[in-house]
N, C-alpha and C positions, 0 to 999 in steps of 0.2 A: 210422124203423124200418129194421132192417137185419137179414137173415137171414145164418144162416151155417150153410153144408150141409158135413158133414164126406166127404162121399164114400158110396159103399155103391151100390146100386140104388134105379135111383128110385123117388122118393116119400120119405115120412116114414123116418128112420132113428135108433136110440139116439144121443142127443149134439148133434144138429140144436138149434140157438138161434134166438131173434127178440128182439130186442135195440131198447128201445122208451126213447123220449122224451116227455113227456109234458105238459103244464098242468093245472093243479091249481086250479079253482075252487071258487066255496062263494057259493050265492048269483048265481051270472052275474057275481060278480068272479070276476078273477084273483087266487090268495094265496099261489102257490108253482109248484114243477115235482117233478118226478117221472123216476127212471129205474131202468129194472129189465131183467130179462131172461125167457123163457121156454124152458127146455131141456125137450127131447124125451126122458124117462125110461123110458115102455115104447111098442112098438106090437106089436100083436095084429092078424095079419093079414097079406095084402099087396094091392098093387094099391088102387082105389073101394071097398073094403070092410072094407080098415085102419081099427083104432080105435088114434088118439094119443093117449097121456097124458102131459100137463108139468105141472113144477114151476113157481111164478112166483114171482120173488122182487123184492120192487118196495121202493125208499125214497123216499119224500115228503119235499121240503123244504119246508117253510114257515116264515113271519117267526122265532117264534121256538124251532123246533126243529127234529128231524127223526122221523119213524116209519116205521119196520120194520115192510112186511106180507109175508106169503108164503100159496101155499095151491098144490094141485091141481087142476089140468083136468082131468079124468078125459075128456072126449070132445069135439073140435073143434065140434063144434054143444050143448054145453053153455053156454047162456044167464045162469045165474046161478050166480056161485063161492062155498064158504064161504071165506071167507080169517080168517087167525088175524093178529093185530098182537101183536110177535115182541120188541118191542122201542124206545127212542126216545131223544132227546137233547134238552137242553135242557129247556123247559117239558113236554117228554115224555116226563120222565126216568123209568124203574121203569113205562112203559105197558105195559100187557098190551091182551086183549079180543080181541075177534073182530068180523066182519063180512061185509060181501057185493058182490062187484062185479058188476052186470046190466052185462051188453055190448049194445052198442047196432052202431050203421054209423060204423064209425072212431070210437068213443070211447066211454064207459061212463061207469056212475055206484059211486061208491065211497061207502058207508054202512058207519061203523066204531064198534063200544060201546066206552069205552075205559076201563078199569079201572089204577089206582095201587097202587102197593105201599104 
């Protein structure tokens, strides 16, 4: 993981990224990786009492394709995301659907419906 602060006063600012690496199990195997980013699009506030809201735009590789998720955090202690899947390649080609990522302590679980054209 790696952030990148554009300047401004501290704390959260428009443009602020975290830039994320990831493994992609299924089962307690490994089946793939994962990278994406989180930019900072609104914050409301300033100081402990700012509320941040990011974009996340994340693609999954796996054996044989790949999937495009993306969704909004609406607030740093927001526990569970809707996320929408945007997109795919290969065997996940024409995917749509939606889904939910629960964040856990350094890692999450990704639950996705996934609908064909």
């Amino acid at each position: 993981m790696k952030k990148l602060n554009l300047g401004g006063p501290p704390g959260p600012n428009l443009g602020d990224a975290m830039i994320l690496s990831l493994d992609v199990f299924q089962n307690g195997r490994k089946i793939g990786v994962g990278d994406g980013t989180f930019t900072t699009t609104r914050v409301t506030g300033s100081g402990p009492n700012s509320v941040v809201e990011s974009q996340g735009i994340f693609t999954l590789r796996l054996p044989d394709g790949q999937l495009s998720i993306q969704f909004i955090q609406l607030r740093d202690d927001e526990q569970v995301l809707p996320v929408a899947v945007t997109g795919g390649s290969g065997v996940f080609r024409g995917a749509g659907g939606d889904g939910t990522i629960t964040k856990g302590n350094n890692s999450g679980v990704v639950k996705l419906h996934l609908q064909f054209a």
